[in-house]
DRENDO-1510 file (C-alpha; in Angstrom, 1 decimal, always signed):
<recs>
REC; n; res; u; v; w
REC; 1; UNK; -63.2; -19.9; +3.7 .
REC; 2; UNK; -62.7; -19.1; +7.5 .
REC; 3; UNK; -62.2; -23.2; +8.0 .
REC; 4; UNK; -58.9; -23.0; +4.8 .
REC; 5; UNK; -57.2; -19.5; +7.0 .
REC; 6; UNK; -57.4; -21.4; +10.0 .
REC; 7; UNK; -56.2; -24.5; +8.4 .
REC; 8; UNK; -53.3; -22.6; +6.6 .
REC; 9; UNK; -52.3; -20.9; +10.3 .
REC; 10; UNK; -52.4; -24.4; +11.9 .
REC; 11; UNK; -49.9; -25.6; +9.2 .
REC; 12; UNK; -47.6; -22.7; +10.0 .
REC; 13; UNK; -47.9; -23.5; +13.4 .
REC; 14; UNK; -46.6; -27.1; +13.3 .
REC; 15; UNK; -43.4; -25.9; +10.9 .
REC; 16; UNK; -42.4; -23.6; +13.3 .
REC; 17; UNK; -42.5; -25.8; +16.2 .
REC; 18; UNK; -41.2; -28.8; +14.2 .
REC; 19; UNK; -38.2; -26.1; +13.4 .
REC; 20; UNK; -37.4; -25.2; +16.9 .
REC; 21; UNK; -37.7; -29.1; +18.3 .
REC; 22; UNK; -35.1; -29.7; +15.4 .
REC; 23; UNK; -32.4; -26.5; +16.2 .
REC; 24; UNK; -32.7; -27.8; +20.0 .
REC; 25; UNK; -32.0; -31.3; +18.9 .
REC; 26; UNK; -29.1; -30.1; +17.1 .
REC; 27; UNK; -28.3; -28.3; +20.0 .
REC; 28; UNK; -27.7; -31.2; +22.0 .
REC; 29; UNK; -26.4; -33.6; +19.7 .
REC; 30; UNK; -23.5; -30.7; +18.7 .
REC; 31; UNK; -22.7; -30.1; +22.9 .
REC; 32; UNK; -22.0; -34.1; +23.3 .
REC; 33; UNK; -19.9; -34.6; +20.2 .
REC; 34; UNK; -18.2; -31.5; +21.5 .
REC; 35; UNK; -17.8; -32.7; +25.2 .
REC; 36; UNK; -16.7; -36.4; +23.7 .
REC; 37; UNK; -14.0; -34.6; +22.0 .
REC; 38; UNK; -12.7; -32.6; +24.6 .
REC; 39; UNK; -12.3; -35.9; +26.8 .
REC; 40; UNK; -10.5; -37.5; +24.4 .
REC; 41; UNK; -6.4; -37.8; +25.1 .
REC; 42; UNK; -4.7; -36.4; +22.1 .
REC; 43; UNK; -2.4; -38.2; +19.7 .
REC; 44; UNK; +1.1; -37.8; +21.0 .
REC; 45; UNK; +3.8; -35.3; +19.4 .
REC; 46; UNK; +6.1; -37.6; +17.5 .
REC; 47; UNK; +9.5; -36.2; +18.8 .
REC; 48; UNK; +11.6; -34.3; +16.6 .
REC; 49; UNK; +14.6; -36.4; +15.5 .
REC; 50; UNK; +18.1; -35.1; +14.2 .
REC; 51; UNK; +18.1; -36.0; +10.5 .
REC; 52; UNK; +20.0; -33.1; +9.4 .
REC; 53; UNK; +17.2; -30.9; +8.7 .
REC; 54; UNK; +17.7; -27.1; +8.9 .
REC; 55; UNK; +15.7; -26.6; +12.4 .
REC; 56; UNK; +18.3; -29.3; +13.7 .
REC; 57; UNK; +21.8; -28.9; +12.9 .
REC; 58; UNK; +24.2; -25.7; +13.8 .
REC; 59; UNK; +26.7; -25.0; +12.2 .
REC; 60; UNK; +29.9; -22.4; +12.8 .
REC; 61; UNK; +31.5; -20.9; +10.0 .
REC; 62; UNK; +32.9; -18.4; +8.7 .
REC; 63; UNK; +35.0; -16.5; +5.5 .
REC; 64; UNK; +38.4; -16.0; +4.9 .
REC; 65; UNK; +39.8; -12.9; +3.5 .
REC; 66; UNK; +43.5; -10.8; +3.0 .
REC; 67; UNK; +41.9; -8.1; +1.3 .
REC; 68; UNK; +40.1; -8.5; -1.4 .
REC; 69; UNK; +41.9; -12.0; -1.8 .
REC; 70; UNK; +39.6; -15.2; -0.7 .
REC; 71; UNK; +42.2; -17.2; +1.4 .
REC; 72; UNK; +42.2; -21.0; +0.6 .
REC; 73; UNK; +43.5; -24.2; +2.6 .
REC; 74; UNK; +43.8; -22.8; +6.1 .
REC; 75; UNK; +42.5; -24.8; +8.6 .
REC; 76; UNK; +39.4; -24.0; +11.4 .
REC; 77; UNK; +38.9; -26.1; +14.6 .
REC; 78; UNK; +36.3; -26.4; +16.7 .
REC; 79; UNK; +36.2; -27.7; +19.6 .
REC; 80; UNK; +33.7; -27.7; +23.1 .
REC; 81; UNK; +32.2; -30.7; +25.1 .
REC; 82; UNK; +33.5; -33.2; +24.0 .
REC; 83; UNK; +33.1; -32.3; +20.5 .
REC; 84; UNK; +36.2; -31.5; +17.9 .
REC; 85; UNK; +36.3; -31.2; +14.3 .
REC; 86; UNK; +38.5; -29.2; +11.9 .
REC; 87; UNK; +37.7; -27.4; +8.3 .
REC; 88; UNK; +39.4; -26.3; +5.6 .
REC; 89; UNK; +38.5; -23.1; +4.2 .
REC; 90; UNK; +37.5; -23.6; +0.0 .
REC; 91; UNK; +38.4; -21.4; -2.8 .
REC; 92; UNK; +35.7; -18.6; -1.7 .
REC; 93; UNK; +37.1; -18.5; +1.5 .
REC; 94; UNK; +34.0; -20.4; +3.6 .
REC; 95; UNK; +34.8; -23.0; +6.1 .
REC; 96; UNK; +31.6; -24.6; +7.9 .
REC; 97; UNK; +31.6; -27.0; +11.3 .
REC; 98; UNK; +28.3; -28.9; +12.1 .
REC; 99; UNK; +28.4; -29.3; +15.7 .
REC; 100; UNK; +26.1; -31.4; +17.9 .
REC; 101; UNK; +23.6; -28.6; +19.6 .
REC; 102; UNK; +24.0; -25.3; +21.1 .
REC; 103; UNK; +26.8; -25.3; +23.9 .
REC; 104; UNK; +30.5; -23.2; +24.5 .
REC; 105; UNK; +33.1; -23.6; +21.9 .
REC; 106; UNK; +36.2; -22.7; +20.7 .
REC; 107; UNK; +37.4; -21.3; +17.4 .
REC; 108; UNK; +41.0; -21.7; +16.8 .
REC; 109; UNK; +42.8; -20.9; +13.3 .
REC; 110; UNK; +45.9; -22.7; +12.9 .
REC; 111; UNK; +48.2; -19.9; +11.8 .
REC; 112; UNK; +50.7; -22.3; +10.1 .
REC; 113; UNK; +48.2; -23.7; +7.5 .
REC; 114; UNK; +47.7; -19.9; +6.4 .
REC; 115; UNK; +49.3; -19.2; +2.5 .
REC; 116; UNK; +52.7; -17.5; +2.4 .
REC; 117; UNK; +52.9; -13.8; +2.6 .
REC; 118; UNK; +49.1; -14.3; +4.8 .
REC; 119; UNK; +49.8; -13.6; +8.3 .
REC; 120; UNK; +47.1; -12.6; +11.1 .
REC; 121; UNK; +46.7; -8.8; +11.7 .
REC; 122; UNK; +46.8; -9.5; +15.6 .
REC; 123; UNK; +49.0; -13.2; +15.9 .
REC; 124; UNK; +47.6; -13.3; +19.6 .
REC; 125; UNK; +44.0; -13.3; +18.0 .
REC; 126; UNK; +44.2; -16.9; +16.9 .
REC; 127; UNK; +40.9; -18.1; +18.7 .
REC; 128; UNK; +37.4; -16.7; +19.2 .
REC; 129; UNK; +34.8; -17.6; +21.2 .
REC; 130; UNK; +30.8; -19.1; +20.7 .
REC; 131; UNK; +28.6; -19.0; +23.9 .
REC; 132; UNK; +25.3; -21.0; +24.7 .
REC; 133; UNK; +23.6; -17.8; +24.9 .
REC; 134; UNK; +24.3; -16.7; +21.6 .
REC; 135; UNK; +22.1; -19.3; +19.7 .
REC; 136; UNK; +19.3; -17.5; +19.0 .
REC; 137; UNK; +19.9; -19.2; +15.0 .
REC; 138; UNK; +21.0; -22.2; +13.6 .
REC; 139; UNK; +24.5; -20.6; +12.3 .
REC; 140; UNK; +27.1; -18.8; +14.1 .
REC; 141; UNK; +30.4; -16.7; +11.9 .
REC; 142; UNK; +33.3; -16.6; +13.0 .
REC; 143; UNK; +36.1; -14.2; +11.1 .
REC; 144; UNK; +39.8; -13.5; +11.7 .
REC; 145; UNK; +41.0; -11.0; +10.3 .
REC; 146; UNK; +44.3; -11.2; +8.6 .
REC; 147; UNK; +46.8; -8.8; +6.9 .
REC; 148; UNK; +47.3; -5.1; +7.6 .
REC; 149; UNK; +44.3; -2.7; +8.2 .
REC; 150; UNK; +43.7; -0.6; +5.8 .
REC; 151; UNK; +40.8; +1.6; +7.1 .
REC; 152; UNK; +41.3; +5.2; +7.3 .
REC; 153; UNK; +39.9; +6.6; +10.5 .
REC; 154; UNK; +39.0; +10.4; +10.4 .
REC; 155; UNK; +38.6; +12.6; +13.7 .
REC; 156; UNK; +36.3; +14.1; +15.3 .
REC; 157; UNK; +36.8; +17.6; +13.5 .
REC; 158; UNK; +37.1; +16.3; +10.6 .
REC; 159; UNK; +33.9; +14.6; +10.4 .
REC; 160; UNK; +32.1; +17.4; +11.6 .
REC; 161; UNK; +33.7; +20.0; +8.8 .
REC; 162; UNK; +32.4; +17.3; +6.3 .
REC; 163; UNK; +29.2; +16.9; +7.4 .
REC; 164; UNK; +28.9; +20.7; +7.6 .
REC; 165; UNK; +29.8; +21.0; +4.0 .
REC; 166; UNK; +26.7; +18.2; +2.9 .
REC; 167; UNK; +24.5; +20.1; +5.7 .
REC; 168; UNK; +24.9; +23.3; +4.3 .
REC; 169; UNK; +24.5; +22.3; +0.4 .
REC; 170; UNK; +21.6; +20.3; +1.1 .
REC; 171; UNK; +19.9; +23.3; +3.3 .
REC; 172; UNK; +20.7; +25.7; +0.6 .
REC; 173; UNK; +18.7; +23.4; -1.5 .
REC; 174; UNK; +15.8; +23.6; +0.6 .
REC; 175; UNK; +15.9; +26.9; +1.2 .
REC; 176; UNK; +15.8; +27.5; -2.3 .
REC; 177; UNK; +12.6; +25.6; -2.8 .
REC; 178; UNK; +11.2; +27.8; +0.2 .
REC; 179; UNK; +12.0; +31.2; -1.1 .
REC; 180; UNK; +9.7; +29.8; -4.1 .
REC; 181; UNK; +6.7; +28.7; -2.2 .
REC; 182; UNK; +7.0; +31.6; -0.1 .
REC; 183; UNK; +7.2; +34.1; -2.8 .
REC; 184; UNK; +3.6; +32.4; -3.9 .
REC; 185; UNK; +2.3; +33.1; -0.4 .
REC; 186; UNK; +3.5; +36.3; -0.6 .
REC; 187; UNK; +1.9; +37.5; -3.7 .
REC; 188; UNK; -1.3; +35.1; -3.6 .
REC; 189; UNK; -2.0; +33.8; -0.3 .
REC; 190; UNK; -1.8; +30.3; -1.1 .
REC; 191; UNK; +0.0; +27.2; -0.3 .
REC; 192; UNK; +0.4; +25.5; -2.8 .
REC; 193; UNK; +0.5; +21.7; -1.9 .
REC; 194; UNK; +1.9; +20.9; -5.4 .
REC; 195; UNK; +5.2; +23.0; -5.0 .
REC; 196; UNK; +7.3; +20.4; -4.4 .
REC; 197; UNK; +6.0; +18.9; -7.6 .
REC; 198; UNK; +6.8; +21.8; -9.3 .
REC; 199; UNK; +10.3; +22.0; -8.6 .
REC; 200; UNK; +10.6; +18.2; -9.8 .
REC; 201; UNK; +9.5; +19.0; -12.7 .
REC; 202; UNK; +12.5; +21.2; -13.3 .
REC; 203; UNK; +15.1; +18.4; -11.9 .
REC; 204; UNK; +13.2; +15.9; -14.5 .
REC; 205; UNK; +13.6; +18.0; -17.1 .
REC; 206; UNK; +17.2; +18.4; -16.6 .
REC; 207; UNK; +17.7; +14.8; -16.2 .
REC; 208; UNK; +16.2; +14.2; -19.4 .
REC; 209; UNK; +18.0; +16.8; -21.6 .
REC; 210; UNK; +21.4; +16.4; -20.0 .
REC; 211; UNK; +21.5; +12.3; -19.3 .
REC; 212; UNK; +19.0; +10.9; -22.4 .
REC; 213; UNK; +19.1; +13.3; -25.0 .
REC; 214; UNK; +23.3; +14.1; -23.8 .
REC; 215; UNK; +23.0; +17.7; -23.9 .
REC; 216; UNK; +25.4; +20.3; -22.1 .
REC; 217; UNK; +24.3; +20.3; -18.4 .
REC; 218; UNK; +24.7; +24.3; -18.6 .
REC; 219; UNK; +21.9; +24.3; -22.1 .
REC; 220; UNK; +20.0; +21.5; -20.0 .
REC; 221; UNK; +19.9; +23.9; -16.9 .
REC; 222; UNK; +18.5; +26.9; -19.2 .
REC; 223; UNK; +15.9; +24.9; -21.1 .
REC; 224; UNK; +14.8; +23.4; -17.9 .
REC; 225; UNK; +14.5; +27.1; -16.9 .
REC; 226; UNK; +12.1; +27.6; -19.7 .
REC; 227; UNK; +10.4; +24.9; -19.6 .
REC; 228; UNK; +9.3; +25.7; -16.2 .
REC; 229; UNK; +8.1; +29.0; -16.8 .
REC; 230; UNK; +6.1; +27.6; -19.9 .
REC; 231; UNK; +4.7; +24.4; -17.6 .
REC; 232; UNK; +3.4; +27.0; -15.1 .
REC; 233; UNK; +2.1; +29.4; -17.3 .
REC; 234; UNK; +0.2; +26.3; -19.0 .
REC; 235; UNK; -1.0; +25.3; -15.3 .
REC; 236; UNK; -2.5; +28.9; -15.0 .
REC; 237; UNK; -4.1; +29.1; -18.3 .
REC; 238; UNK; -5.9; +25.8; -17.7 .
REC; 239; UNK; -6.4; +25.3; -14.2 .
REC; 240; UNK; -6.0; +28.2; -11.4 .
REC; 241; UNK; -7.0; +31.3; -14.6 .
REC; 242; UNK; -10.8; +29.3; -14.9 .
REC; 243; UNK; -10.9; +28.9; -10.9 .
REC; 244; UNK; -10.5; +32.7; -10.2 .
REC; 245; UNK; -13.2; +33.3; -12.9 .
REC; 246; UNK; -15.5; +31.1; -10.9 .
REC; 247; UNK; -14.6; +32.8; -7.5 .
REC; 248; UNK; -12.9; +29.2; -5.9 .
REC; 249; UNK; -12.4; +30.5; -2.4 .
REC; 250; UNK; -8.2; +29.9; -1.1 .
REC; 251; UNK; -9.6; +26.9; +1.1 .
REC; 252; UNK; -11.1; +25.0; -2.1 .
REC; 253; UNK; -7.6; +26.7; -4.5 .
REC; 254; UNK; -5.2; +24.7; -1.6 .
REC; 255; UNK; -7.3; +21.4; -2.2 .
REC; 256; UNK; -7.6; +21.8; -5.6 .
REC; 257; UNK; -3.7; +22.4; -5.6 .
REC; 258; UNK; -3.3; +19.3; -3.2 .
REC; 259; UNK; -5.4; +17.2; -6.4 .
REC; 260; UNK; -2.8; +18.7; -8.4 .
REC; 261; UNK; +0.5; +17.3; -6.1 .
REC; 262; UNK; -1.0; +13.5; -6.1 .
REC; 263; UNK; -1.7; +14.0; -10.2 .
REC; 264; UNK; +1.6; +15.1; -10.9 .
REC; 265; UNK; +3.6; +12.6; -8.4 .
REC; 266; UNK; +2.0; +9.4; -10.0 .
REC; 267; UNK; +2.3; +10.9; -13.4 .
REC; 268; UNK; +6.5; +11.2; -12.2 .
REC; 269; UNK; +6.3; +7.8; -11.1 .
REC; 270; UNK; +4.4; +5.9; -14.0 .
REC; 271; UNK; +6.8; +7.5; -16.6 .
REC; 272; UNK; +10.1; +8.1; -14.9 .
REC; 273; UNK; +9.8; +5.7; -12.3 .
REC; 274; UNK; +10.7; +6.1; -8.2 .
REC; 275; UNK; +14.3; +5.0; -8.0 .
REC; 276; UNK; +17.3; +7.5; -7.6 .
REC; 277; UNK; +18.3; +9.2; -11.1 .
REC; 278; UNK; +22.2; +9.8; -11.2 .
REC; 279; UNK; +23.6; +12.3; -13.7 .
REC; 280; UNK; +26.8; +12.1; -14.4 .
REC; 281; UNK; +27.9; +15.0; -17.0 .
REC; 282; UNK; +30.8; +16.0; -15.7 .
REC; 283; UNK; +30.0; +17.6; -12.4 .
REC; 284; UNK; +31.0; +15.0; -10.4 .
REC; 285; UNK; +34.6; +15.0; -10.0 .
REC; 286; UNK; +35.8; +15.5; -6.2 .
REC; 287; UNK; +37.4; +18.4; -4.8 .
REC; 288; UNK; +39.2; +18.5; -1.9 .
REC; 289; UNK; +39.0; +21.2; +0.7 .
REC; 290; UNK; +41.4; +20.0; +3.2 .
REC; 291; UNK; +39.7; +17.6; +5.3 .
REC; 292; UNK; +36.3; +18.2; +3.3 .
REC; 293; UNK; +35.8; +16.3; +0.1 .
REC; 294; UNK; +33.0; +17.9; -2.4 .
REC; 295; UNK; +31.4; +17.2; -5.9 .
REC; 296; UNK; +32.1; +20.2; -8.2 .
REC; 297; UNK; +28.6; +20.1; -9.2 .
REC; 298; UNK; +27.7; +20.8; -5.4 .
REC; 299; UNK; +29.9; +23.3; -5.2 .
REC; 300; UNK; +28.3; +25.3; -8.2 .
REC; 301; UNK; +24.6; +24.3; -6.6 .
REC; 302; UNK; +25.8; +26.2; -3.3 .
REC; 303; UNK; +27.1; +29.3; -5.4 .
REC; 304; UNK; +23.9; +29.9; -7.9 .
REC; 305; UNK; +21.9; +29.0; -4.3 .
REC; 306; UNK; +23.4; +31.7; -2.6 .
REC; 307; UNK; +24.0; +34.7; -5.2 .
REC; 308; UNK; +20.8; +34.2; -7.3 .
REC; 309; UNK; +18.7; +32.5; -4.9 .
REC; 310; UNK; +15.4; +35.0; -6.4 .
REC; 311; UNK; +16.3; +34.4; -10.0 .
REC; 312; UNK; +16.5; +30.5; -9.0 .
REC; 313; UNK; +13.3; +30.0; -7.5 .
REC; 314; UNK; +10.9; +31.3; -9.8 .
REC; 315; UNK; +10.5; +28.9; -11.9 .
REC; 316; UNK; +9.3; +26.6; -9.2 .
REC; 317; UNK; +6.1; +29.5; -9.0 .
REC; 318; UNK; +5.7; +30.4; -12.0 .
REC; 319; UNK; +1.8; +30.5; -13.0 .
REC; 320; UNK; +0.5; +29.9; -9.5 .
REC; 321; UNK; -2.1; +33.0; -8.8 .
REC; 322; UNK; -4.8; +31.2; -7.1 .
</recs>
């Protein structure tokens, strides 16, 4: 019996030492092939060629336009080192010059190829400029621009009155989603992490009655009204009413309500989706305020914000007593 243990143990023995002759052979064998390859002189690169791939040619170009008109026929040249060829613009406009590499060159639009009535907006603006440094891709545009300009500039003052007009509506718009949550605090001592859920769920509702179903904004704005005082009084019944019979602390209530704001969102976005909903009913007409131009429907936003900003916000609370 003792002879077959110390048989079995002498068996062992020779496997394991058998194993570690073989990893060190290994070893070796793997460190010269290694060191063989690293002395070897690598294949050479083939150099690129210029077949007229895309990581090989450079082109200049450009469009055409009077307007809203695609100008046709005129003639581009470029030019620089040696190098000059001309293009004629196509019916959408586009002219294209392959040149031989990156380098200086000239643009020049030969005014007299231009269609009657077509005429450059500045006639000493005829040429244009590419430098080497600007290659940092394969294409370069060029335009000119041709007939009169018609873009309206707008002042200083201006701007600012019309940026103080869109400031102000869209901060009476937060501020009316604020009185809500703070009127929660107030009465509770919560925040509520799914307030600004809540108040979606009034614009959704709205959306739906007034752009799908085609109702009256005005009956969409009072059933969305309702609605919201019947969704949170729902929300109390089953969720925050059972919580206050258990004794849920305002800690566990806030990440209960933050369970509730993920919920709702992904519920918004699986059935109405994530992109911007427009509602035209009627409301957006433009009104003009001398040099401030506003949507009638913002207009009424700010007034209801500002007379009945209470009445406006309790819908977004309604129900929350956590």
């Amino acid at each position: 019996m003792l002879t077959g243990i110390r048989l079995g143990r002498g068996v062992r023995l020779t496997t394991m030492i058998l194993a570690a002759l073989a990893l060190c052979l290994g070893v070796v064998l793997g460190s010269a092939a290694f060191s063989a390859q690293a002395t070897e002189t690598p294949a050479p690169t083939p150099a690129p060629t210029d077949s007229g791939d895309f990581t090989t040619t450079y082109t200049i170009g450009g469009i055409l336009r009077d307007g809203d008109t695609l100008v046709e026929g005129a003639e581009i040249t470029v030019e620089g080192s040696g190098f000059s060829e001309t293009a004629t613009t196509d019916d959408t406009g586009r002219w294209s010059v392959v040149v031989p590499g990156k380098g200086d060159y000239t643009v020049t639009l030969d005014a007299d190829t231009l269609p009657d009535g077509v005429t450059l907006r500045d006639p000493d603006r005829d040429t244009a400029e590419v430098a080497a440094t600007e290659w940092q891709t394969n294409t370069i545009t060029r335009s000119f621009p041709l007939g009169v300009d018609t873009r309206q500039t707008t002042g200083f003052f201006e701007q600012f009155l019309q940026r103080l007009a869109a400031g102000l509506n869209f901060g009476l718009l937060i501020a009316l989603a604020a009185i809500g949550i703070t009127l929660i605090f107030g009465t509770t001592g919560l925040n509520n992490f799914a307030h600004g859920e809540m108040v979606t769920f009034g614009a959704i509702i709205a959306w739906i009655v007034a752009v799908i179903l085609g109702i009256n904004i005005f009956v969409a704005m009072l059933i969305a009204l309702v609605l919201g005082g019947v969704f949170g009084y729902l929300q109390d019944w089953l969720l925050w009413k059972p919580l206050r019979r258990k004794g849920v602390r305002l800690v566990q209530a806030m990440i209960v309500s933050i369970g509730l704001a993920i919920a709702l969102r992904y519920l918004y976005l699986f059935f109405i989706g994530g992109d911007t909903k427009t509602m035209s009913v009627g409301l957006s007409d433009a009104v003009v305020l001398g040099p401030v131009r506003i949507t009638t429907g913002s207009i009424l936003s700010m007034v209801i914000t500002a007379t009945f900003p209470g009445v406006a916000a309790m819908p977004a609370g309604c129900g929350v007593k956590a």
